[in-house]
SEGUMI-425890 format. One record per residue: x, y, z of N, C-alpha, C, O, CB in turn. Coordinates in nm, 3 decimals, always signed. Glycine has a CB too. Layout:
BEGIN
n_c1, n_c2, n_c3, ca_c1, ca_c2, ca_c3, c_c1, c_c2, c_c3, o_c1, o_c2, o_c3, cb_c1, cb_c2, cb_c3
X, Y, Z, X, Y, Z, X, Y, Z, X, Y, Z, X, Y, Z
...
This chain:
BEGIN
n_c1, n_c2, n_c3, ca_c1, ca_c2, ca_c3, c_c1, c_c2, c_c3, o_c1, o_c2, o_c3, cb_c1, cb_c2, cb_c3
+1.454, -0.889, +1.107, +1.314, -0.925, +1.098, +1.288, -0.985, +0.960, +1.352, -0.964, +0.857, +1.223, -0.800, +1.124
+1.189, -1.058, +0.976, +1.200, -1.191, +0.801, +1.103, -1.036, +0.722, +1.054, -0.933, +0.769, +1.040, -1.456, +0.810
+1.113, -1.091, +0.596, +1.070, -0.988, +0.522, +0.894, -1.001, +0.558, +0.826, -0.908, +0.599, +1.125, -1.007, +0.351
+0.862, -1.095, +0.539, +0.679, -1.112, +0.532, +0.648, -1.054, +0.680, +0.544, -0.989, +0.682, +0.605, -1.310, +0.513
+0.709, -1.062, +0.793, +0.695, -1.013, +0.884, +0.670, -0.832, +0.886, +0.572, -0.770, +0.927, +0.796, -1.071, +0.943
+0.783, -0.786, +0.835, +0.833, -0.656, +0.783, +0.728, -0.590, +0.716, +0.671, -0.487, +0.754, +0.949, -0.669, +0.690
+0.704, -0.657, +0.609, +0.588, -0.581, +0.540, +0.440, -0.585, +0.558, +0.351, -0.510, +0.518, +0.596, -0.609, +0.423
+0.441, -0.742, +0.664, +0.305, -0.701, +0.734, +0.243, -0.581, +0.842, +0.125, -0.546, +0.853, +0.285, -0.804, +0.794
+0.335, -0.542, +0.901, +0.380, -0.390, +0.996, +0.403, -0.315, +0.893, +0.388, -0.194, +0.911, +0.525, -0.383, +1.107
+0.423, -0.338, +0.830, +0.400, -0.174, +0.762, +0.281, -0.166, +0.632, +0.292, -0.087, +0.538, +0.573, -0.114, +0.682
+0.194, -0.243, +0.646, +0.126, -0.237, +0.582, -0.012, -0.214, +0.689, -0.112, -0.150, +0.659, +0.150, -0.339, +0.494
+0.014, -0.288, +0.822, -0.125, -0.211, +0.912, -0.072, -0.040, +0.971, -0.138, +0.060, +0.996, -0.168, -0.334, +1.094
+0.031, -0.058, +0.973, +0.075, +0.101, +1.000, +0.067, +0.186, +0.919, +0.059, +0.303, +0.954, +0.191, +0.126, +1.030
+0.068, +0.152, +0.796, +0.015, +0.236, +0.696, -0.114, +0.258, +0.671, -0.143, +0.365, +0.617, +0.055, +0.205, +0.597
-0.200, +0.180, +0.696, -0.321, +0.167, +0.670, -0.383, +0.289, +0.787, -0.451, +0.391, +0.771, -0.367, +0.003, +0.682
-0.324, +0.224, +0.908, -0.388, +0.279, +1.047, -0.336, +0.449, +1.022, -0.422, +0.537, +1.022, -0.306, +0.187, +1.219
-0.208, +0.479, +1.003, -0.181, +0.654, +0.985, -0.279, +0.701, +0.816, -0.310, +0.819, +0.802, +0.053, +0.692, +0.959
-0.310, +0.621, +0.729, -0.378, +0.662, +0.647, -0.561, +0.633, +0.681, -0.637, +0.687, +0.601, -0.312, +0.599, +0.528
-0.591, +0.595, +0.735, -0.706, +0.555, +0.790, -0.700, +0.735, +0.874, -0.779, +0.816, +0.824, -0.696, +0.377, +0.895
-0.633, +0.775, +0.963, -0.639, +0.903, +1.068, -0.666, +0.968, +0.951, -0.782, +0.975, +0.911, -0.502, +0.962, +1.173
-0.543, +1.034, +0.870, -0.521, +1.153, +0.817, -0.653, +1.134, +0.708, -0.715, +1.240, +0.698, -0.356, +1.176, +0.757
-0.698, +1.044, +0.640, -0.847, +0.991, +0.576, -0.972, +1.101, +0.666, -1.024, +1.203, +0.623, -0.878, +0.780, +0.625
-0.991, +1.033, +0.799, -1.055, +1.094, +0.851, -1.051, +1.230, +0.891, -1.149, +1.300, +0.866, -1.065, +1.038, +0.911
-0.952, +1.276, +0.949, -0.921, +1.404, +0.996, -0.969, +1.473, +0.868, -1.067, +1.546, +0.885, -0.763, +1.428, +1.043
-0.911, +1.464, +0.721, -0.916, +1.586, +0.656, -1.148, +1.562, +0.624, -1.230, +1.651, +0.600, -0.763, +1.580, +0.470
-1.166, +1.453, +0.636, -1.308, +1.474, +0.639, -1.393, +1.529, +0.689, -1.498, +1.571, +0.639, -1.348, +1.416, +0.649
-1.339, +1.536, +0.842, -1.383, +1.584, +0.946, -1.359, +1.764, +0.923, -1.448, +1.847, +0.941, -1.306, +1.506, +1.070
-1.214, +1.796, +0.879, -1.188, +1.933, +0.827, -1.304, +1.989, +0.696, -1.359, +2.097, +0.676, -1.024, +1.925, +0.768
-1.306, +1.890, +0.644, -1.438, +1.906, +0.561, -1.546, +1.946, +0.620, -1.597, +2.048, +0.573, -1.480, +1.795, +0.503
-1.594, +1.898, +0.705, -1.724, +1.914, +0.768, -1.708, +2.036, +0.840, -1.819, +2.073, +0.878, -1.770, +1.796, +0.858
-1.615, +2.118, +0.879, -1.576, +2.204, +0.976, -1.623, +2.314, +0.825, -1.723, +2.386, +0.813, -1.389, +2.187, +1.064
-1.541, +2.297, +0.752, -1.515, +2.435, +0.668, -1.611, +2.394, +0.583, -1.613, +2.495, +0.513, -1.360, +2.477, +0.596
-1.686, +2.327, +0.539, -1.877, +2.361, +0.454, -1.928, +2.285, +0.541, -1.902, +2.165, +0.546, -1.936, +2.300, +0.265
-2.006, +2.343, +0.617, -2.115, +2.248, +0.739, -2.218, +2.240, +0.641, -2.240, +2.320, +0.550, -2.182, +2.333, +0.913
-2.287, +2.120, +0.674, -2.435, +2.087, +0.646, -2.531, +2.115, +0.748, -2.534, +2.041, +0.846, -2.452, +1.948, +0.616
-2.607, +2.211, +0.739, -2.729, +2.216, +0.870, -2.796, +2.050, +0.872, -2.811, +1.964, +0.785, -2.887, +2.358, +0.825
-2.821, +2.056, +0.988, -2.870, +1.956, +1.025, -2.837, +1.836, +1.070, -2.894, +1.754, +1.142, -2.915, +1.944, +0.969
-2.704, +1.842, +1.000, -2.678, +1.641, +0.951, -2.539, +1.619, +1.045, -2.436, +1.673, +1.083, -2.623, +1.592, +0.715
-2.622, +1.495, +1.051, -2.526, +1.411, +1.208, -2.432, +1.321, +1.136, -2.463, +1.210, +1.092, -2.640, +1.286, +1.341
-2.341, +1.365, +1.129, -2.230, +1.293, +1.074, -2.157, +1.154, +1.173, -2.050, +1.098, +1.150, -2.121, +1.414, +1.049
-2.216, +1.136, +1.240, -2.250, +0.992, +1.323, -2.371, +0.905, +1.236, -2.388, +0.784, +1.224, -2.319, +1.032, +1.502
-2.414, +0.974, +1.204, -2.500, +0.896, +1.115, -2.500, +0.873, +0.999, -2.508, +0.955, +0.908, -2.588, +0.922, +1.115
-2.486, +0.713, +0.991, -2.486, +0.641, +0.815, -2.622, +0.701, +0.740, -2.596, +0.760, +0.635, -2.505, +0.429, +0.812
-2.755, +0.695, +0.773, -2.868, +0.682, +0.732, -2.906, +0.886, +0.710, -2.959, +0.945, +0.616, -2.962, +0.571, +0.859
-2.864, +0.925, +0.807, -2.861, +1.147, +0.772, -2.723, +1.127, +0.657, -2.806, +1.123, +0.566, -2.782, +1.310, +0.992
-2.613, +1.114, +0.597, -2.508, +1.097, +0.547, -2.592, +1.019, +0.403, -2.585, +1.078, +0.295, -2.394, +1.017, +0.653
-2.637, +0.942, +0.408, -2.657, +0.867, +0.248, -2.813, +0.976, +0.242, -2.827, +1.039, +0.137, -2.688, +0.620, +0.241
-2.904, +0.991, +0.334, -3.027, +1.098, +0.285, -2.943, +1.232, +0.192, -2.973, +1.252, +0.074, -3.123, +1.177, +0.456
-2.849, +1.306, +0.256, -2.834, +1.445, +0.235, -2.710, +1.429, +0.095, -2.735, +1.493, -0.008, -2.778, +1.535, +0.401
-2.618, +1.367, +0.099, -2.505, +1.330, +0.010, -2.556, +1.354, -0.127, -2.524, +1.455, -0.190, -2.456, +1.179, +0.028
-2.667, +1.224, -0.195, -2.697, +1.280, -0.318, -2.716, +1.467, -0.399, -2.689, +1.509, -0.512, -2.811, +1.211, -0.317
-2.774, +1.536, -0.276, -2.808, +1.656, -0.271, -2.728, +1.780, -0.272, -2.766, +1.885, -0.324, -2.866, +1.655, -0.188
-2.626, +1.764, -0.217, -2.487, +1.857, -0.199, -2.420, +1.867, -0.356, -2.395, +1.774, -0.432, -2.359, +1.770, -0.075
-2.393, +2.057, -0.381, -2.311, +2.003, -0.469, -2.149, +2.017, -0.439, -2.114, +2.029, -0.322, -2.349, +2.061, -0.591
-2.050, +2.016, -0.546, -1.984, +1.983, -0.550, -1.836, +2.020, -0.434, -1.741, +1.947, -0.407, -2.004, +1.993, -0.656
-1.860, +2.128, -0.396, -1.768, +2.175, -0.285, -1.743, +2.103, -0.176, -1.634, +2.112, -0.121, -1.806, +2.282, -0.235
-1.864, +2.001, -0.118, -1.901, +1.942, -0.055, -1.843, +1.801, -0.024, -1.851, +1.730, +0.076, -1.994, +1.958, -0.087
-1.760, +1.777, -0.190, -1.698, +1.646, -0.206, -1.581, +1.683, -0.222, -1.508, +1.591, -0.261, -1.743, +1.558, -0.310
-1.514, +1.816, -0.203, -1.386, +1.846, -0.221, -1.298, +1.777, -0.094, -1.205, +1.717, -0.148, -1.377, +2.005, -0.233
-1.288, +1.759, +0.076, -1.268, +1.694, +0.128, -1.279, +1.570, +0.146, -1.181, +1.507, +0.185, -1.282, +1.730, +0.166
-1.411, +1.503, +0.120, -1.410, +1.310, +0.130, -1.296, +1.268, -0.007, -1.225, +1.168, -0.017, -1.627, +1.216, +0.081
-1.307, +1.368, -0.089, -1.188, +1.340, -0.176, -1.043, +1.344, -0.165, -0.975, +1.250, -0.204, -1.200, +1.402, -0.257
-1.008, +1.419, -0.129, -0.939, +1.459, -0.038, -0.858, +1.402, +0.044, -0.735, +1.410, +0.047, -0.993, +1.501, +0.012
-0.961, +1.319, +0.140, -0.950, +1.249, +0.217, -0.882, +1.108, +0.200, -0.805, +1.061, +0.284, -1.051, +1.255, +0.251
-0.921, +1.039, +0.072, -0.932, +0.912, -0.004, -0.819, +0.964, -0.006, -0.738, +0.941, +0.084, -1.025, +0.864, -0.127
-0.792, +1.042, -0.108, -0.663, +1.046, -0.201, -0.558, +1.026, -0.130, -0.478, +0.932, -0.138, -0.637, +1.168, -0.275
-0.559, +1.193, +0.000, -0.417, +1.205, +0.097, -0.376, +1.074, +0.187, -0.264, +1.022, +0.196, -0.438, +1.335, +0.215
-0.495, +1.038, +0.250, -0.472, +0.922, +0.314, -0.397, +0.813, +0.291, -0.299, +0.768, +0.351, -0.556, +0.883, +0.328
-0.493, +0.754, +0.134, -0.416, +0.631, +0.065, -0.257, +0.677, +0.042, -0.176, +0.593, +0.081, -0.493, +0.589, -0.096
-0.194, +0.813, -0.024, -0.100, +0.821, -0.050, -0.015, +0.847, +0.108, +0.062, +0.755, +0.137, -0.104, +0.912, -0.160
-0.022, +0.924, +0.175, +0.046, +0.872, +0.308, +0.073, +0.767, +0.340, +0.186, +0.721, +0.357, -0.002, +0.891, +0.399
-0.073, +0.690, +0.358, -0.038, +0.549, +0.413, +0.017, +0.435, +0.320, +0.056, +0.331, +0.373, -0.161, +0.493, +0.472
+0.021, +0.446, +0.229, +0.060, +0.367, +0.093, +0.265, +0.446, +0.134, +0.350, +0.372, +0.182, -0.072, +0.451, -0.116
+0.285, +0.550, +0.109, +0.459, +0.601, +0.113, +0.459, +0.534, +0.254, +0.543, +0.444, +0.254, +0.514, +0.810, +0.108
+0.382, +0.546, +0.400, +0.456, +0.498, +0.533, +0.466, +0.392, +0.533, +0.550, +0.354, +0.615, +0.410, +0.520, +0.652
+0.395, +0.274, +0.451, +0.391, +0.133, +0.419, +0.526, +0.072, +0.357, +0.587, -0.032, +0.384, +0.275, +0.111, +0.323
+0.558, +0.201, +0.238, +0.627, +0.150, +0.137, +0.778, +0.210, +0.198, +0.878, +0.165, +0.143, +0.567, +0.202, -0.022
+0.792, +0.281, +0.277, +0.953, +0.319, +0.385, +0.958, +0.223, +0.459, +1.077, +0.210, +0.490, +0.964, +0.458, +0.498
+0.879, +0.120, +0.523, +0.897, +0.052, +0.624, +0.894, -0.084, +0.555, +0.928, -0.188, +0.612, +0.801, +0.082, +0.734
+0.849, -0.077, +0.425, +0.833, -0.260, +0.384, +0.977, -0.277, +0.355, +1.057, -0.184, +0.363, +0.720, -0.318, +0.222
+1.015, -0.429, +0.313, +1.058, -0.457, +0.248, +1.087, -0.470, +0.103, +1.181, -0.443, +0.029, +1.047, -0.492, +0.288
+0.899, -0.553, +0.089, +0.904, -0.484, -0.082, +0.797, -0.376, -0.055, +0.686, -0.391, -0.004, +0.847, -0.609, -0.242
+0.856, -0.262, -0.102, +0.782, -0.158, -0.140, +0.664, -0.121, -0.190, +0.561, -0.078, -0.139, +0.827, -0.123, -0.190
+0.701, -0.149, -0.312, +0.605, -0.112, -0.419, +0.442, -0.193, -0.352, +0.328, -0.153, -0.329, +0.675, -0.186, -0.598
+0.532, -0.354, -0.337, +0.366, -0.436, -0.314, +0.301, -0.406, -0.212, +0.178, -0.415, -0.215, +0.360, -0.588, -0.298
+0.350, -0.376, -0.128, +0.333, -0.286, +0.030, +0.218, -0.172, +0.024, +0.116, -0.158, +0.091, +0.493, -0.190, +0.075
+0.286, -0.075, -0.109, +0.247, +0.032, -0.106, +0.085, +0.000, -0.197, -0.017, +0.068, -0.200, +0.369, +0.133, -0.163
+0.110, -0.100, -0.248, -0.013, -0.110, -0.330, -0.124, -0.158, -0.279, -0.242, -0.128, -0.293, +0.003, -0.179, -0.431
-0.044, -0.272, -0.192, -0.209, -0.386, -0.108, -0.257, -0.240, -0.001, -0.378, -0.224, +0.016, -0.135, -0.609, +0.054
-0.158, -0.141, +0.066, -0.269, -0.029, +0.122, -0.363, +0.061, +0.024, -0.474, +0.109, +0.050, -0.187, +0.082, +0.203
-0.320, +0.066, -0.047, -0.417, +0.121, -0.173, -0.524, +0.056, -0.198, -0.634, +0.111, -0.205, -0.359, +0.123, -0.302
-0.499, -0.108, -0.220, -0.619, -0.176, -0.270, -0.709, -0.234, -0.103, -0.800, -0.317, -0.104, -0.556, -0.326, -0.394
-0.653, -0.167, +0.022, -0.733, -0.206, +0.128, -0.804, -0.063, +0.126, -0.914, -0.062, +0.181, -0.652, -0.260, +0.270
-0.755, +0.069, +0.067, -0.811, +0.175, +0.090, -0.944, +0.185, +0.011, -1.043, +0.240, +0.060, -0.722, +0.274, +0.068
-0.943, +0.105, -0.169, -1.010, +0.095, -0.228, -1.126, -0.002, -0.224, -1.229, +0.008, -0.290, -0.951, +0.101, -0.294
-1.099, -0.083, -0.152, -1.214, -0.182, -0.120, -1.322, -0.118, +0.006, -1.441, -0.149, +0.009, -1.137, -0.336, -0.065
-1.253, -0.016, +0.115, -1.290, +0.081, +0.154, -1.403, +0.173, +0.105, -1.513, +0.187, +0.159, -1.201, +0.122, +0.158
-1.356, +0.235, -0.006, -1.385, +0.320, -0.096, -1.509, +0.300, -0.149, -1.603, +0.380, -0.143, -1.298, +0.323, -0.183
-1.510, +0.171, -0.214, -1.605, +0.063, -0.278, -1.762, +0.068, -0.163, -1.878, +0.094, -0.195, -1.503, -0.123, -0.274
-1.696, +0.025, -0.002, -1.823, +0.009, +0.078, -1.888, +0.162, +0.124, -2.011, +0.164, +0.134, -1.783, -0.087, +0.218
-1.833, +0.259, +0.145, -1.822, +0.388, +0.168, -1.919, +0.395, +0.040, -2.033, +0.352, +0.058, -1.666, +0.463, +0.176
-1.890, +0.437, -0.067, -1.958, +0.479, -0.200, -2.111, +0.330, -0.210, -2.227, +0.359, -0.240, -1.796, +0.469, -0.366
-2.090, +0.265, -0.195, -2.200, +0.182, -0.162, -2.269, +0.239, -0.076, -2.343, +0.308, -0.146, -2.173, +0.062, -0.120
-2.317, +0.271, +0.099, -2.318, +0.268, +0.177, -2.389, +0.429, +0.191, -2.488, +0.467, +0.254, -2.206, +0.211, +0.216
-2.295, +0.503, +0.106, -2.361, +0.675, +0.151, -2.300, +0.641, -0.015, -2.192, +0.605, -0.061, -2.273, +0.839, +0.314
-2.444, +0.675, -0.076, -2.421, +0.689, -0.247, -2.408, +0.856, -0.283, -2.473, +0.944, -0.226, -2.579, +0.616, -0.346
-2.355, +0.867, -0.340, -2.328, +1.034, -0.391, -2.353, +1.008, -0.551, -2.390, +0.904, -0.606, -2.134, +1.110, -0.353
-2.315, +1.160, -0.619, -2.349, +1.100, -0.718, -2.204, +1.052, -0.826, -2.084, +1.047, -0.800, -2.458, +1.196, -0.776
-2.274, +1.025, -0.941, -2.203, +0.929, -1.008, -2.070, +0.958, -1.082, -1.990, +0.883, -1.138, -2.288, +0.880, -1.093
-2.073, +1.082, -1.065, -1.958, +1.199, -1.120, -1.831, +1.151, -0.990, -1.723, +1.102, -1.022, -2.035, +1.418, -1.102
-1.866, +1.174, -0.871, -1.796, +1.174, -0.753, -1.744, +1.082, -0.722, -1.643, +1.088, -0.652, -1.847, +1.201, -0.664
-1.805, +0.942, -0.771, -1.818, +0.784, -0.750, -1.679, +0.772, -0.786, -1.572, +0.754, -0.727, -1.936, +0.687, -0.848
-1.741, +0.797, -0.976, -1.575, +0.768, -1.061, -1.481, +0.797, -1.019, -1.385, +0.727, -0.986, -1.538, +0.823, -1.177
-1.504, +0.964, -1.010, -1.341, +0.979, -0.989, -1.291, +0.955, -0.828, -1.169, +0.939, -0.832, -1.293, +1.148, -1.038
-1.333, +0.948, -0.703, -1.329, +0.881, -0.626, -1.232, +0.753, -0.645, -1.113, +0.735, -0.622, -1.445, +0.868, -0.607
-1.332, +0.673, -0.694, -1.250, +0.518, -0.720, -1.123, +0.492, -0.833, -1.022, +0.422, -0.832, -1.371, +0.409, -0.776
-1.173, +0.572, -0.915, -1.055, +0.586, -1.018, -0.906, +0.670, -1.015, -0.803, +0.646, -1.078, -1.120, +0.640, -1.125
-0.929, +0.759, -0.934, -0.810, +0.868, -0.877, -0.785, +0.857, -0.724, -0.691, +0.928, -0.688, -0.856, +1.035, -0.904
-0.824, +0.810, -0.658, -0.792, +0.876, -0.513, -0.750, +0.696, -0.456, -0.817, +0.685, -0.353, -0.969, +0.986, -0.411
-0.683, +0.579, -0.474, -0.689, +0.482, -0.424, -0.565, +0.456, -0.482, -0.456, +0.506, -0.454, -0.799, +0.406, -0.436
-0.606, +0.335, -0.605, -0.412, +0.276, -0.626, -0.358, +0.357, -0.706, -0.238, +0.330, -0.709, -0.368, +0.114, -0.703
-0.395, +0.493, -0.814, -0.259, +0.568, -0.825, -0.218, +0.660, -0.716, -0.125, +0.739, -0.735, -0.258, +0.650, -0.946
-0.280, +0.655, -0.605, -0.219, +0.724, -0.523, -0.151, +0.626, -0.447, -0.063, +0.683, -0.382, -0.297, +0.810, -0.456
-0.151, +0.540, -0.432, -0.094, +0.446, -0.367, +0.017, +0.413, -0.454, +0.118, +0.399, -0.386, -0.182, +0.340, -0.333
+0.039, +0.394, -0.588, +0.098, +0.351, -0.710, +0.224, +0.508, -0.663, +0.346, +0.492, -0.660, -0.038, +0.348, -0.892
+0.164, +0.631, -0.636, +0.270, +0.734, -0.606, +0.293, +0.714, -0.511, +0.409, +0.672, -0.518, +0.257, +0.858, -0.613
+0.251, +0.712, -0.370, +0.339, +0.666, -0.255, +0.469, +0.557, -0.259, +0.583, +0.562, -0.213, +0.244, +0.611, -0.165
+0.399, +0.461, -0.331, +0.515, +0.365, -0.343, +0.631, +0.434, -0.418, +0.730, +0.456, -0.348, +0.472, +0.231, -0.420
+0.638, +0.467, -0.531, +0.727, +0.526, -0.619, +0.822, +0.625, -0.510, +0.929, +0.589, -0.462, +0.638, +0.610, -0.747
+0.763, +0.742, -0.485, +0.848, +0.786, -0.372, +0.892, +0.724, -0.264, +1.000, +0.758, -0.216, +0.805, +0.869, -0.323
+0.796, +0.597, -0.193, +0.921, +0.542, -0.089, +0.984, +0.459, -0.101, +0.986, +0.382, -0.005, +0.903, +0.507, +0.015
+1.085, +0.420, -0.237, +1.180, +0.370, -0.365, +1.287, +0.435, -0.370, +1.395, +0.395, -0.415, +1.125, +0.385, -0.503
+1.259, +0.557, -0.315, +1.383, +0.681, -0.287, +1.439, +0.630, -0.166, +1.561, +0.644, -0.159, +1.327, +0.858, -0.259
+1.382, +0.574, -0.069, +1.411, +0.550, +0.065, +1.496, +0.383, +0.050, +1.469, +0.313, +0.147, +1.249, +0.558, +0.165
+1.578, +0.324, -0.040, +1.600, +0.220, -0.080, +1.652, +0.136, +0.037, +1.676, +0.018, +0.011, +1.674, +0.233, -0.187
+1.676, +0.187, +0.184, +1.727, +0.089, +0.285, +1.617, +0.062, +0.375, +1.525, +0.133, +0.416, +1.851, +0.140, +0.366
+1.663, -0.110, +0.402, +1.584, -0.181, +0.469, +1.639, -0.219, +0.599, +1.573, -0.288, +0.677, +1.547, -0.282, +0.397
């Protein structure tokens, strides 16, 4: 298989198993600190209640960012060719993500940072690094 081919599959397959495990642990979030009331189908109940929650509350969407990008960033970076860049463009698709999400349902500004600053391309920057160990193509 040509390489650009190669690393385009493993860069939506990475995305798509980090996109699940993203969600799932959010959803585990919502299981283990419920919010009365709030319809988590809903964009518009989700950006009302968000500012308001404190911090326990952001321990999963964080969570979420982080594990995801780094899963899907290492399943990207075992299956690419080149690795590293593999592992990074899922990071920077997780972070542009990140970007509309934090736009979209604003939290506050503490959560924002480190959100965008920790949970996207150095986790992606570590996925890759570990699937570097995996050196056959």
């Amino acid at each position: 298989m040509k390489p650009v081919f190669k690393n385009l599959i493993a860069i939506i397959v990475g995305w798509i198993i980090g996109s699940f495990i993203n969600t799932a642990l959010i959803e585990l979030g919502h299981v283990i600190f419920p919010v009365e009331g709030l319809d988590t189908q809903n964009m518009d109940s989700l950006a009302a209640i968000f500012p308001t929650l404190s911090a326990q509350y952001y321990i999963f969407p964080f969570l979420g960012h982080a594990l995801g990008t780094l899963v899907g960033a290492l399943i990207a970076g075992v299956i690419a060719f080149h690795k590293m860049r593999s592992a990074l463009i899922v990071g920077i698709i997780f972070f542009i993500g990140g970007i509309v999400v934090n736009y979209l349902i604003t939290g506050p500004v503490w959560f924002i940072a480190v959100d965008l600053i920790f949970a996207y391309i150095p986790m992606a920057w570590i996925g890759g690094k570990i699937a570097m160990v995996f050196k056959k193509n």
